[in-house]
Backbone as CSV, one residue per row, in Angstrom:
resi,resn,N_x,N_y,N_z,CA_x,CA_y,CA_z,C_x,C_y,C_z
1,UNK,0.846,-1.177,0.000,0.000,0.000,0.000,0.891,1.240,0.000
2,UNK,0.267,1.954,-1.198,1.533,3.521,-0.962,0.445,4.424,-0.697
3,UNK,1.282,5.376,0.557,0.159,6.236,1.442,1.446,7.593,0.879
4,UNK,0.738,8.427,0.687,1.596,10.115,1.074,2.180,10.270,2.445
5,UNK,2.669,10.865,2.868,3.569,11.125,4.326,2.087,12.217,5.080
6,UNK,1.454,12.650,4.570,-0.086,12.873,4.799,-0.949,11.717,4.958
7,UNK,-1.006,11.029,4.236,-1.577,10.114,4.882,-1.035,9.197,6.125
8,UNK,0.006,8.640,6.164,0.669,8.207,7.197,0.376,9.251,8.353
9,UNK,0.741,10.182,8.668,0.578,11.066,9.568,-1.481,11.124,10.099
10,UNK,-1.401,10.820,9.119,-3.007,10.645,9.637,-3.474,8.880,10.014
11,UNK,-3.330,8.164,9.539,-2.979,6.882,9.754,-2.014,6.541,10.948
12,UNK,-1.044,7.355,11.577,-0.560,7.328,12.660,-1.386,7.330,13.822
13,UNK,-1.906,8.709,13.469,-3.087,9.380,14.515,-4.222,8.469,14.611
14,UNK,-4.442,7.696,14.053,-5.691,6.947,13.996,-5.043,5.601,14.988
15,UNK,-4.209,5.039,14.971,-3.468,4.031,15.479,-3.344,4.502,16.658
16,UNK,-3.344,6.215,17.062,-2.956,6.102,18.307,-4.478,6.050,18.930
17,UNK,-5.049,7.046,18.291,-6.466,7.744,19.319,-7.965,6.555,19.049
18,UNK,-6.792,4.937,18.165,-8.000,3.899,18.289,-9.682,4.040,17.270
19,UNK,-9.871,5.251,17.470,-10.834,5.906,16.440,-11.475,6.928,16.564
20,UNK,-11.920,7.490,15.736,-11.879,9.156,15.888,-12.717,9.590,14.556
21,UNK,-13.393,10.863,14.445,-14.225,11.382,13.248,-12.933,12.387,13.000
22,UNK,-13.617,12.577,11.664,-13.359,13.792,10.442,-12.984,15.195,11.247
23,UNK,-13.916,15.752,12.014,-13.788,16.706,12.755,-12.849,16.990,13.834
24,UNK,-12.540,15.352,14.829,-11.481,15.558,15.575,-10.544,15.115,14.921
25,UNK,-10.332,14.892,14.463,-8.893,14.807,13.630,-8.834,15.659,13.055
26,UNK,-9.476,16.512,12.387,-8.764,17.925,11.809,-8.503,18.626,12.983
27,UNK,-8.825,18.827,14.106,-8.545,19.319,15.437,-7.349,19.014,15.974
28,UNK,-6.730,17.923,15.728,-5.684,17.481,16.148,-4.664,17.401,15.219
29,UNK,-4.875,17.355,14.041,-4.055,17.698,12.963,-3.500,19.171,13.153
30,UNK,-4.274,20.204,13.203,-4.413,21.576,13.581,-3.379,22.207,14.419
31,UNK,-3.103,21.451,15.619,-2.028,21.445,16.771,-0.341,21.395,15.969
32,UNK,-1.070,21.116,15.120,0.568,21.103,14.361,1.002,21.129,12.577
33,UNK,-0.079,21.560,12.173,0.113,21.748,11.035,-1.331,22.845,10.621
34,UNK,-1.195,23.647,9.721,-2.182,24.307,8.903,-3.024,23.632,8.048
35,UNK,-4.075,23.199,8.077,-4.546,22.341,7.197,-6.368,22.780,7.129
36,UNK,-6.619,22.670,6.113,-8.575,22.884,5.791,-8.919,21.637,6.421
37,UNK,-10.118,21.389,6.971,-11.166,20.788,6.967,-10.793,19.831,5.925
38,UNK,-11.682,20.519,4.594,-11.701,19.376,3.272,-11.047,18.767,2.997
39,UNK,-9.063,19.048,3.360,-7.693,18.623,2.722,-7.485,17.256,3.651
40,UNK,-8.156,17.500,5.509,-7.757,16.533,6.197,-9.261,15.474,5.199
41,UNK,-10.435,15.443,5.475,-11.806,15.074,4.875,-10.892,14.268,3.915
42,UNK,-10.530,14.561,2.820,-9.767,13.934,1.174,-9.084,13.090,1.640
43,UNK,-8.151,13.417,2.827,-7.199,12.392,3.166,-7.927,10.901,3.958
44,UNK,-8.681,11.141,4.814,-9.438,10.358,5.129,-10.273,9.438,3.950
45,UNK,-11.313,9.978,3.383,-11.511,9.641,1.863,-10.374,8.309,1.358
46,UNK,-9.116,8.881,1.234,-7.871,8.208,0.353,-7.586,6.888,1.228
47,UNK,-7.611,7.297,2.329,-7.402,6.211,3.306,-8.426,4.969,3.416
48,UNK,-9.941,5.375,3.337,-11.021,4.636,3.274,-11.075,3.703,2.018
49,UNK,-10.766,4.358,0.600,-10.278,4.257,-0.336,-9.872,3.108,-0.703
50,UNK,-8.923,3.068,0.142,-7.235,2.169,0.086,-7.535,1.092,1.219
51,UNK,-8.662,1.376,1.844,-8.568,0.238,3.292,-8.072,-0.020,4.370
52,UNK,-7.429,1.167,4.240,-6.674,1.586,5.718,-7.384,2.039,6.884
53,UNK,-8.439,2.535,6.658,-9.749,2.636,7.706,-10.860,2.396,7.425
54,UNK,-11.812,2.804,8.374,-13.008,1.969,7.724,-13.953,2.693,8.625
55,UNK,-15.265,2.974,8.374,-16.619,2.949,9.264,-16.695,2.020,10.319
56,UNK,-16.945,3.117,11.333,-17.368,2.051,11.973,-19.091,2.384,12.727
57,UNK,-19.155,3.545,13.508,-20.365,3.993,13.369,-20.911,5.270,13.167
58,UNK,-22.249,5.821,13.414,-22.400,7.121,12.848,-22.993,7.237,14.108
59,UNK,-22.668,9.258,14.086,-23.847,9.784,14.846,-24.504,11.138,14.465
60,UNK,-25.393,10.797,13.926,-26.408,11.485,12.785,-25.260,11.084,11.772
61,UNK,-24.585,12.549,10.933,-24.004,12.888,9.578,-22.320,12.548,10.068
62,UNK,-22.254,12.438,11.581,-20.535,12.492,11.779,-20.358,10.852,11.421
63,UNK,-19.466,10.400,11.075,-19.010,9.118,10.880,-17.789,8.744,11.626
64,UNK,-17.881,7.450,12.323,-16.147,7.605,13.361,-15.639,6.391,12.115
65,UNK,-14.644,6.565,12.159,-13.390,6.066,12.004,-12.875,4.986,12.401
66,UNK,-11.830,3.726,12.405,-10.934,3.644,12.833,-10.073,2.913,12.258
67,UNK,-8.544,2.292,12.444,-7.564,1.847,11.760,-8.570,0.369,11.152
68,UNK,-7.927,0.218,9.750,-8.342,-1.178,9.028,-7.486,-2.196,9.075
69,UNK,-6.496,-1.778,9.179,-4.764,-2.262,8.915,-3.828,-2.516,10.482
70,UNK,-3.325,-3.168,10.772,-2.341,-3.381,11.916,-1.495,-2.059,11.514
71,UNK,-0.714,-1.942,12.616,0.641,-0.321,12.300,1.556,-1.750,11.389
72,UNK,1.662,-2.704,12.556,3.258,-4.100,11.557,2.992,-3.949,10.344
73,UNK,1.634,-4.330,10.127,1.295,-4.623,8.491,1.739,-3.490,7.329
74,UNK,2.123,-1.977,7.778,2.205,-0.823,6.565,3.586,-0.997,7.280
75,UNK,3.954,-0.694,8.663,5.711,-0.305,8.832,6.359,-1.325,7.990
76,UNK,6.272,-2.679,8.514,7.414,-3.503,7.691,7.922,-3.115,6.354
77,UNK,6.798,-3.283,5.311,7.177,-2.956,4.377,7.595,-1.637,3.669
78,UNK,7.492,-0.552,4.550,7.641,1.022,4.373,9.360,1.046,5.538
79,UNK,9.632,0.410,6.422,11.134,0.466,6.317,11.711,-0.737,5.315
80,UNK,11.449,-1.669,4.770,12.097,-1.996,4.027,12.646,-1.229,2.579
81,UNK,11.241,-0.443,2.428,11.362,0.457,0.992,12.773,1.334,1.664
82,UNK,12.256,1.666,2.955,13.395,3.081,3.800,14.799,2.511,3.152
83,UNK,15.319,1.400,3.848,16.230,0.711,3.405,16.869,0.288,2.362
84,UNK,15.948,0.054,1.330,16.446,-0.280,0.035,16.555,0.980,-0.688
85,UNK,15.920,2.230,-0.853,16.071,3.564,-1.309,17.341,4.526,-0.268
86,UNK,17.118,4.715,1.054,17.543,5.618,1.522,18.949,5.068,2.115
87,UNK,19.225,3.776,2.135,20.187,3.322,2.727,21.051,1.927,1.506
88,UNK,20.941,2.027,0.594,21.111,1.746,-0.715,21.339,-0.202,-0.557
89,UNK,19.774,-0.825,0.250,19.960,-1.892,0.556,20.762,-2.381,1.812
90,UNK,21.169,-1.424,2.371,22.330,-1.740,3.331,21.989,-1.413,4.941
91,UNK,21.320,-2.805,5.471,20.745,-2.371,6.861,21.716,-1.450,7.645
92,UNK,22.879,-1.965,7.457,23.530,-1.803,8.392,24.150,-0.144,8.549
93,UNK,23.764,0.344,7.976,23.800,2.505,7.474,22.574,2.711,8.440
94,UNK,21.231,2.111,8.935,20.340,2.462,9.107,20.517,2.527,10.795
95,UNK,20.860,0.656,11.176,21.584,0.525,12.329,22.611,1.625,13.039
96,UNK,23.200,1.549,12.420,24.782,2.647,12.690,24.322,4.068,12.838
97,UNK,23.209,4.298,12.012,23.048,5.733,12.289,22.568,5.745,13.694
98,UNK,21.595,4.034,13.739,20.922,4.565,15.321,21.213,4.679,16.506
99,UNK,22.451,3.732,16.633,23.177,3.883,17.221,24.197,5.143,17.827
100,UNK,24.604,5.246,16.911,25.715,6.434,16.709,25.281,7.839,16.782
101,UNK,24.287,8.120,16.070,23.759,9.406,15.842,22.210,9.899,16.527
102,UNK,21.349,8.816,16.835,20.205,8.751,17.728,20.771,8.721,19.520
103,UNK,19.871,9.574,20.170,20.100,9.768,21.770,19.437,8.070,22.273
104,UNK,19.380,6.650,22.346,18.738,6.163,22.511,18.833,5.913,24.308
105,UNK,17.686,5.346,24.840,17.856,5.051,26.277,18.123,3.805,26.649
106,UNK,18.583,3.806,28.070,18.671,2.660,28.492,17.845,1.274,28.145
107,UNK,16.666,1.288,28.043,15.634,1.193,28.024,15.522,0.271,26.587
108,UNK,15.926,1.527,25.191,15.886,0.991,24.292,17.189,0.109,23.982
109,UNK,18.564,0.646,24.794,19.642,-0.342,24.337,19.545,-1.823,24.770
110,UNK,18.880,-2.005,25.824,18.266,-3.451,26.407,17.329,-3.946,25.714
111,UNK,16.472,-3.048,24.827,15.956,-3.865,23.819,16.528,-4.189,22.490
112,UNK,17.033,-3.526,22.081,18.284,-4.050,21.278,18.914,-5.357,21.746
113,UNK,19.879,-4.623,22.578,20.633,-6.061,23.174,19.433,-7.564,23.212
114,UNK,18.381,-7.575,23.632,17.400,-8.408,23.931,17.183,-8.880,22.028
115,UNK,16.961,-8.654,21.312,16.544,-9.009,19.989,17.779,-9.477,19.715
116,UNK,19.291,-8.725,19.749,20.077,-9.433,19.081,20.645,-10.862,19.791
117,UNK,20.142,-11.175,20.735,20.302,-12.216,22.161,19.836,-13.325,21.157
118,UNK,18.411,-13.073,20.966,17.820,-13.944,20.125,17.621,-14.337,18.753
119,UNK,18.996,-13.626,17.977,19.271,-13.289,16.496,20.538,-14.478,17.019
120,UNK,21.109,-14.622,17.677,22.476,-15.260,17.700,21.896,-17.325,17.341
């Protein structure tokens, strides 16, 4: 599935807030970007579209929302594209940056360490 970085960003938001209408999500879109009504509306639309969300119920004319798709099911294959375009196939540029150049926490280096425990 190819989404715009607009759509993802809205498809994010939906993953987090579980489900949500047209209206609060342009509300919350709003908090951080300039955007119409209609432009967030279209995006939603594109998303419904594509099957990434879906109806679920109405109240009167508002319609809620919520994710169609798992988040695993679009990330996997959207860092693999990351990887094969931005890192020219080469996990290991992607790794290294995160390491090296990302603040990560304790927290996350134990999860690291923990995955590669079970990679061996």
């Amino acid at each position: 599935m190819k989404l715009s970085e607009f759509e993802l960003e809205v498809i994010n938001l939906m993953w987090e807030l579980k489900e949500s209408t047209a209206p609060a999500l342009h509300q919350e879109i709003c908090k951080t970007k300039n955007v119409t009504y209609s432009t967030v509306k279209t995006i939603i639309d594109r998303l419904e579209k594509k099957s990434a969300i879906k109806r679920i119920k109405n109240y009167g004319r508002t319609i809620v929302y919520a994710p169609a798709i798992e988040q695993s099911s679009l990330q996997k294959p959207l860092i693999k594209t990351f990887i094969s375009k931005v890192c020219a196939g080469n996990p290991r540029l992607l790794l290294n940056h995160l390491l090296e150049d990302e603040k990560l926490s304790d927290d996350d280096l134990a999860y690291l360490q923990s995955v590669l425990d079970k990679r061996k």
